[in-house]
N, CA, C and O of each residue as an XYZ file, in Angstrom:
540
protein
N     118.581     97.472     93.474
C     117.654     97.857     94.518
C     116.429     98.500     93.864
O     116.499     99.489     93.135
N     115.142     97.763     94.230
C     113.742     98.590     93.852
C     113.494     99.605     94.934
O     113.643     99.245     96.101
N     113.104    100.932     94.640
C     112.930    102.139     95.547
C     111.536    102.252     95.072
O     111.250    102.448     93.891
N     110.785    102.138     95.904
C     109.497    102.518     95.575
C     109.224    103.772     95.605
O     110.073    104.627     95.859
N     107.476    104.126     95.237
C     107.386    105.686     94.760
C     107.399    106.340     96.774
O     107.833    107.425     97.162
N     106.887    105.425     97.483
C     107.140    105.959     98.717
C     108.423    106.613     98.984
O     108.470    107.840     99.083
N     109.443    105.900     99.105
C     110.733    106.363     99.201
C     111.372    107.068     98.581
O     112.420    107.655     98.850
N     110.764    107.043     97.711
C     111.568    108.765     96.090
C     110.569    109.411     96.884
O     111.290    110.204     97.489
N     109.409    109.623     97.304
C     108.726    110.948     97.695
C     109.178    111.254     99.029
O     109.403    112.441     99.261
N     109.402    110.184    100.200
C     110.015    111.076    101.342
C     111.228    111.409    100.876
O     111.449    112.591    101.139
N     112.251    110.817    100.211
C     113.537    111.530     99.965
C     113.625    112.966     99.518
O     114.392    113.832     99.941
N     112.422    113.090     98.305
C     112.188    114.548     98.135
C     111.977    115.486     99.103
O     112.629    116.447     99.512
N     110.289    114.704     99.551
C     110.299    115.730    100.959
C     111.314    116.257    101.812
O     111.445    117.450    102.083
N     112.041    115.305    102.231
C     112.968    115.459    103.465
C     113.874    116.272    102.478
O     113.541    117.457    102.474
N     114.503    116.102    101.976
C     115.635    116.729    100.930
C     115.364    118.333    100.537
O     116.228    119.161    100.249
N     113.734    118.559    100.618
C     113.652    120.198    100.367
C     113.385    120.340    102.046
O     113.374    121.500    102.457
N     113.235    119.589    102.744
C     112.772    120.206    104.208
C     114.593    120.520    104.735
O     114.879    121.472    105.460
N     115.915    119.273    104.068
C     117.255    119.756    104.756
C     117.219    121.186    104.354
O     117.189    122.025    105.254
N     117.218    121.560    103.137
C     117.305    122.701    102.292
C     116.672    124.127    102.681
O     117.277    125.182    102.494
N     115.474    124.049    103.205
C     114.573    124.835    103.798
C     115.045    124.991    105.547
O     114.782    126.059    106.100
N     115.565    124.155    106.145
C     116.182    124.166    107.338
C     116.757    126.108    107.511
O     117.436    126.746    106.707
N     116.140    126.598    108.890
C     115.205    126.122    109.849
C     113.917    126.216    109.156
O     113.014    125.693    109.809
N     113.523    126.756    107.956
C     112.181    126.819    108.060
C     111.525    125.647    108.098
O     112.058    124.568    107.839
N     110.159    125.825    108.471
C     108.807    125.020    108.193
C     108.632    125.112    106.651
O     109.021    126.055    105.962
N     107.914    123.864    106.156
C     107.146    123.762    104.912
C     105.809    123.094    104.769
O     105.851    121.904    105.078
N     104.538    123.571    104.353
C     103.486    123.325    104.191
C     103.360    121.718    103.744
O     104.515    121.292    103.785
N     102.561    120.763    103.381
C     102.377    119.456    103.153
C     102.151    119.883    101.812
O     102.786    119.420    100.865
N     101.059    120.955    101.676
C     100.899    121.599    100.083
C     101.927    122.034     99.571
O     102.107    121.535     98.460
N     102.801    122.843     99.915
C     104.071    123.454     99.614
C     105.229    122.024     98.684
O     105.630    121.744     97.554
N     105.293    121.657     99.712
C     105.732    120.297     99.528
C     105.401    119.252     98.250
O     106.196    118.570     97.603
N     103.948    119.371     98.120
C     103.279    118.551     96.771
C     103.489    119.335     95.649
O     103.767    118.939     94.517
N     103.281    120.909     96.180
C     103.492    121.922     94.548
C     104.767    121.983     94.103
O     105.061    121.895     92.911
N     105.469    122.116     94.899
C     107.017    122.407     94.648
C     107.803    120.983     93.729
O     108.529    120.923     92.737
N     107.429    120.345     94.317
C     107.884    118.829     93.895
C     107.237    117.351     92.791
O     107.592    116.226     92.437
N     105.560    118.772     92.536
C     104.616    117.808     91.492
C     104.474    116.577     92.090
O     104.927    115.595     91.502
N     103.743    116.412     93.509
C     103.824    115.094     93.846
C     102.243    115.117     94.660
O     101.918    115.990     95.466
N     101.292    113.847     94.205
C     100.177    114.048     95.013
C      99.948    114.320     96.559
O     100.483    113.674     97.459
N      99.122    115.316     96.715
C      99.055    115.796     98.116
C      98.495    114.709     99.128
O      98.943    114.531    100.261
N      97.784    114.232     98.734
C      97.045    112.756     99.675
C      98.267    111.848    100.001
O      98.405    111.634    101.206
N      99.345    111.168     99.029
C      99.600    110.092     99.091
C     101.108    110.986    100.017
O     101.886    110.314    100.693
N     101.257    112.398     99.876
C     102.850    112.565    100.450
C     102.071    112.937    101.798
O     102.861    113.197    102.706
N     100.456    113.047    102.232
C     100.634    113.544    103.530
C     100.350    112.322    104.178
O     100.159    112.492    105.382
N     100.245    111.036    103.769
C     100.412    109.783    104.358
C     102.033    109.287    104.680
O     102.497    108.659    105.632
N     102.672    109.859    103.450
C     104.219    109.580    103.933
C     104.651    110.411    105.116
O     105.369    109.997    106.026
N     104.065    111.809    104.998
C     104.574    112.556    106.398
C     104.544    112.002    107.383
O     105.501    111.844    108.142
N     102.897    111.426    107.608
C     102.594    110.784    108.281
C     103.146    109.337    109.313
O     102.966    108.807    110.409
N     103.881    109.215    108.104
C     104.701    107.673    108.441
C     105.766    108.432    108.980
O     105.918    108.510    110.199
N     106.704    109.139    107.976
C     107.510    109.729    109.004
C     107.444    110.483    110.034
O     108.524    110.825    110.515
N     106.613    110.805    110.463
C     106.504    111.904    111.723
C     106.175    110.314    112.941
O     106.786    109.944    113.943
N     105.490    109.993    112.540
C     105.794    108.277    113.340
C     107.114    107.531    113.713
O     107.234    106.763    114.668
N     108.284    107.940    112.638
C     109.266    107.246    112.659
C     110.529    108.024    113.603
O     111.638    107.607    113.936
N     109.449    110.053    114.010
C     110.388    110.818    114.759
C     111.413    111.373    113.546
O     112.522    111.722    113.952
N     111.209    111.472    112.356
C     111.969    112.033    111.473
C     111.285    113.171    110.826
O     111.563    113.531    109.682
N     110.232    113.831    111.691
C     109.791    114.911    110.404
C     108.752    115.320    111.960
O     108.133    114.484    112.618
N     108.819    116.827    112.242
C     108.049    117.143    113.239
C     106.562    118.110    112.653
O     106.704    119.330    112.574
N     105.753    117.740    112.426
C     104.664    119.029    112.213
C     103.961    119.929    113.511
O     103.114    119.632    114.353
N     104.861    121.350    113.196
C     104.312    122.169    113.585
C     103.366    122.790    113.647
O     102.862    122.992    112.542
N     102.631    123.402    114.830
C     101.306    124.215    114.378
C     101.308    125.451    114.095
O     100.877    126.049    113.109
N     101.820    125.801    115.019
C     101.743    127.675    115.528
C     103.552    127.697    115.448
O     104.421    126.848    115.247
N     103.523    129.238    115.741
C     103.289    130.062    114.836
C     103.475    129.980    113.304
O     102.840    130.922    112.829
N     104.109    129.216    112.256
C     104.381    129.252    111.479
C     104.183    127.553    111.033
O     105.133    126.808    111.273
N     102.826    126.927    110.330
C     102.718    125.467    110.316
C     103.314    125.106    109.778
O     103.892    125.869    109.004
N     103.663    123.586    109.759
C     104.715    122.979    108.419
C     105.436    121.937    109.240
O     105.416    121.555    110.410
N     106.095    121.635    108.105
C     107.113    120.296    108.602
C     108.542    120.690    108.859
O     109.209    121.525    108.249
N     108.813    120.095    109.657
C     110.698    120.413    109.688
C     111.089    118.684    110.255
O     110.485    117.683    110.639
N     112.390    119.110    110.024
C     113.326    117.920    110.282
C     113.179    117.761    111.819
O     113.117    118.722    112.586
N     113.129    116.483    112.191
C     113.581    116.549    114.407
C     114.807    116.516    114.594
O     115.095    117.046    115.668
N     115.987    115.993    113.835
C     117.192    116.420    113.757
C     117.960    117.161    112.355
O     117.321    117.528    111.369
N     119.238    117.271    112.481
C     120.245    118.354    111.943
C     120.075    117.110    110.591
O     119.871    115.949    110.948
N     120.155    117.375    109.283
C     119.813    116.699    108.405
C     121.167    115.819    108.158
O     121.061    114.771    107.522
N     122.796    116.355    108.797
C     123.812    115.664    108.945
C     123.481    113.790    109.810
O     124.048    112.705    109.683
N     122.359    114.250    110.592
C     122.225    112.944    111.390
C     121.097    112.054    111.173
O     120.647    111.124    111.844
N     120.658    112.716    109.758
C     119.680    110.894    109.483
C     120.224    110.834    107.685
O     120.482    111.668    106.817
N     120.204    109.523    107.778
C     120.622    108.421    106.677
C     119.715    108.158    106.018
O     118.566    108.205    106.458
N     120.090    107.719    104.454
C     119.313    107.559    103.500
C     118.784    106.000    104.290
O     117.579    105.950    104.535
N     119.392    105.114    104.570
C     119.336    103.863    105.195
C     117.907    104.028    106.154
O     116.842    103.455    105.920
N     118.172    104.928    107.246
C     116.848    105.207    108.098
C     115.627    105.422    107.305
O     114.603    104.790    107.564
N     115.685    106.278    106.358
C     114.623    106.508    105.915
C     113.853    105.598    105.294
O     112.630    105.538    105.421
N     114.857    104.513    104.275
C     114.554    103.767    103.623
C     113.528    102.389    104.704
O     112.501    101.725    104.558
N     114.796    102.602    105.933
C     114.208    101.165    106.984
C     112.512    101.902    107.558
O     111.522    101.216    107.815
N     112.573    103.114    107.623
C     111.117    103.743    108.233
C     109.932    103.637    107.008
O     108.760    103.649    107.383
N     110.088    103.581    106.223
C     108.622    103.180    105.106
C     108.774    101.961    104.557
O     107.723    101.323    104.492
N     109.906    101.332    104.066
C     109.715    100.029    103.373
C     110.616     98.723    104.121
O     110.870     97.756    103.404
N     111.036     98.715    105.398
C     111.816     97.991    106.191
C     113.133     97.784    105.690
O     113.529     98.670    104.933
N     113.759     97.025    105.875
C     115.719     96.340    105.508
C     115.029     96.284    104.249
O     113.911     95.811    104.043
N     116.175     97.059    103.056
C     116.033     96.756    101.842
C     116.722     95.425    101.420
O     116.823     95.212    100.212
N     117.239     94.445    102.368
C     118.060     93.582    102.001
C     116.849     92.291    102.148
O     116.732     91.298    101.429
N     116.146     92.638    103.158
C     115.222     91.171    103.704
C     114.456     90.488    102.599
O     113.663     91.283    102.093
N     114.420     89.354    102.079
C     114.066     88.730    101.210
C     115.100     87.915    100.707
O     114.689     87.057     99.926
N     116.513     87.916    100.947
C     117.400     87.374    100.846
C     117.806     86.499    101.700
O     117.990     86.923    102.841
N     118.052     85.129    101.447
C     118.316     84.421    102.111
C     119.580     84.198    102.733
O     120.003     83.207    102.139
N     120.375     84.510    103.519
C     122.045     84.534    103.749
C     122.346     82.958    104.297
O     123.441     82.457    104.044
N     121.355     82.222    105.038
C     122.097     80.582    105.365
C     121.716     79.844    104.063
O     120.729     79.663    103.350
N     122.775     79.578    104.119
C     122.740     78.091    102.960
C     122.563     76.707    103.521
O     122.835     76.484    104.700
N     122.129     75.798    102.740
C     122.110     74.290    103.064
C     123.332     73.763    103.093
O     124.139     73.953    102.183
N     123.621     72.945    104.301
C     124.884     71.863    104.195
C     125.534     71.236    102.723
O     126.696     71.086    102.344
N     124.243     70.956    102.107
C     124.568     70.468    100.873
C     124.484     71.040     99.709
O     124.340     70.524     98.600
N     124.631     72.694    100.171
C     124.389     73.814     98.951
C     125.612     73.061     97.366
O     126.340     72.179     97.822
N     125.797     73.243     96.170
C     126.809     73.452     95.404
C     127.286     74.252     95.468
O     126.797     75.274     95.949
N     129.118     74.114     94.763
C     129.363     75.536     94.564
C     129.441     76.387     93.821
O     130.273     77.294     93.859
N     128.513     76.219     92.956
C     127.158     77.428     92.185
C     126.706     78.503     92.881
O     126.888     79.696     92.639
N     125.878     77.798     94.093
C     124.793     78.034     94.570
C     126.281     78.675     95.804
O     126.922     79.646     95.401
N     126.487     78.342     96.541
C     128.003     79.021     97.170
C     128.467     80.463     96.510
O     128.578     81.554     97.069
N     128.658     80.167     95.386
C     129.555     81.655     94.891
C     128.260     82.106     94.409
O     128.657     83.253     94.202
N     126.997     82.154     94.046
C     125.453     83.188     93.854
C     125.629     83.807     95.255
O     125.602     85.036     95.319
N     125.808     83.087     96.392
C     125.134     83.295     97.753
C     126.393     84.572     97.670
O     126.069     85.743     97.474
N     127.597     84.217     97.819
C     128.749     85.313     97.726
C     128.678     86.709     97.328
O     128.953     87.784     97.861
N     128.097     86.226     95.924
C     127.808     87.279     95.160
C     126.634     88.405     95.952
O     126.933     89.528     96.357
N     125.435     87.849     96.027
C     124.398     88.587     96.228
C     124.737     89.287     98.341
O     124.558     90.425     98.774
N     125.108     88.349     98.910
C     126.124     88.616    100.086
C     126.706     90.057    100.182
O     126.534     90.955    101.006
N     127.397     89.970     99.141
C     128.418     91.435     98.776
C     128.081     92.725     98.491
O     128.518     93.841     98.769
N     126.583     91.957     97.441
C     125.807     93.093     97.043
C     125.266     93.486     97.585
O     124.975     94.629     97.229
N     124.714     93.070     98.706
C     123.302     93.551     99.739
C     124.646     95.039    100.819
O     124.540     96.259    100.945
N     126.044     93.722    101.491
C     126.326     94.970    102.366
C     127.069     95.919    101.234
O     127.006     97.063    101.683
N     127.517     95.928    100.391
C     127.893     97.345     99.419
C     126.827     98.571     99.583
O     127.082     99.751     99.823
N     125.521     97.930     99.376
C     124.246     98.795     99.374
C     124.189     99.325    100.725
O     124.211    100.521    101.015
N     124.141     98.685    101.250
C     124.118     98.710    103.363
C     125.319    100.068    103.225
O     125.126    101.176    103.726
N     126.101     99.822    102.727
C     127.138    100.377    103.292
C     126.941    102.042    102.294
O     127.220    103.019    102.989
N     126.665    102.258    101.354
C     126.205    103.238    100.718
C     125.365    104.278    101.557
O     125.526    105.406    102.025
N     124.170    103.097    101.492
C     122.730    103.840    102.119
C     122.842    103.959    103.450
O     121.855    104.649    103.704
N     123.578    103.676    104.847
C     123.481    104.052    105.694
C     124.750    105.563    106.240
O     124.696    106.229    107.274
N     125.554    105.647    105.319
C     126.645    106.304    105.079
C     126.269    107.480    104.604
O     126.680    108.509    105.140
N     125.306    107.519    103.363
C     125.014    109.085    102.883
C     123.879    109.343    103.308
O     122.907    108.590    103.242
N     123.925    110.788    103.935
C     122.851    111.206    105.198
C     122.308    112.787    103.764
O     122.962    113.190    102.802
N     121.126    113.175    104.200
C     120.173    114.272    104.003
C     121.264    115.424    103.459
O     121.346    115.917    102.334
N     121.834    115.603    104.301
C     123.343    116.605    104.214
C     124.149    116.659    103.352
O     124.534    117.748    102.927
N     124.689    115.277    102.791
C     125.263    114.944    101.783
C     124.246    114.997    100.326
O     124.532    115.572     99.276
N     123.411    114.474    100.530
C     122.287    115.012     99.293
C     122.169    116.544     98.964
O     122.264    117.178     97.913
N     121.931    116.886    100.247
C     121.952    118.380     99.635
C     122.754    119.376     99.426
O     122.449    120.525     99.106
N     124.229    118.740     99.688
C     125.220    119.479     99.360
C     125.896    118.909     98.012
O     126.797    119.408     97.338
N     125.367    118.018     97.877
C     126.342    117.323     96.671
C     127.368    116.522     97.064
O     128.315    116.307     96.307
N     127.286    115.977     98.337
C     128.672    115.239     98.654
C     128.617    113.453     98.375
O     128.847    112.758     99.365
N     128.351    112.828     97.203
C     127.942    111.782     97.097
C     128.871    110.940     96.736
O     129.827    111.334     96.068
N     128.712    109.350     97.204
C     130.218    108.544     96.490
C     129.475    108.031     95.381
O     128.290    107.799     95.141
N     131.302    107.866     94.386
C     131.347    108.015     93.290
C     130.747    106.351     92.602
O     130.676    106.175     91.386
């Protein structure tokens, strides 16, 4: 799986925002803490606060927080909210007249896509930040 720099930076974000839970955190806060450009992570906020995964507050205290308990969003969501199905590009129908080469590749890569599916929609914000990860 390619993770782009989008998706390593909301994972960060979100990952010090489970951590910081209840507080708010600045967009700056966020870039200093984590050495990550301030322009390009307040476009990711951006995306996520679109996707209903990241609320910016004004008053009294500005900043970002989570819209839910960090137990209830998935690495999977996050991933589907900035870069869509990490699986799409894969073709799953085969031709009538596939070989069976081309049969056991399709198998293969088949397996690999839901293994990943099944990873990334399974370990949530919560589990990152507690350390609860499979092996």
């Amino acid at each position: 799986m390619n993770v782009t720099a989008r998706v390593d930076y909301a994972l960060r974000a979100l990952l010090a925002l489970a951590v910081a839970e209840p507080s708010a955190l600045t967009a700056q806060a966020l870039a200093d803490r984590h050495d990550l450009p301030l322009t390009f992570l307040q476009s990711i906020l951006g995306e996520l606060r679109r996707a209903r995964l990241v609320h910016n507050q004004r008053l009294p205290m500005p900043g970002y927080r989570l819209t839910r308990a960090a137990e209830s969003i998935s690495v999977g969501e996050i991933i589907r909210a900035l870069d869509g199905d990490p699986t799409t590009g894969r073709d799953h129908d085969l031709p009538d007249d596939a070989g069976e080469v081309v049969r056991s590749l399709h198998q293969l890569w088949k397996a690999a896509d839901t293994a990943l599916l099944g990873v990334i929609d399974t370990v949530t914000l919560a589990d990152l930040r507690d350390g609860r990860l499979p092996a």
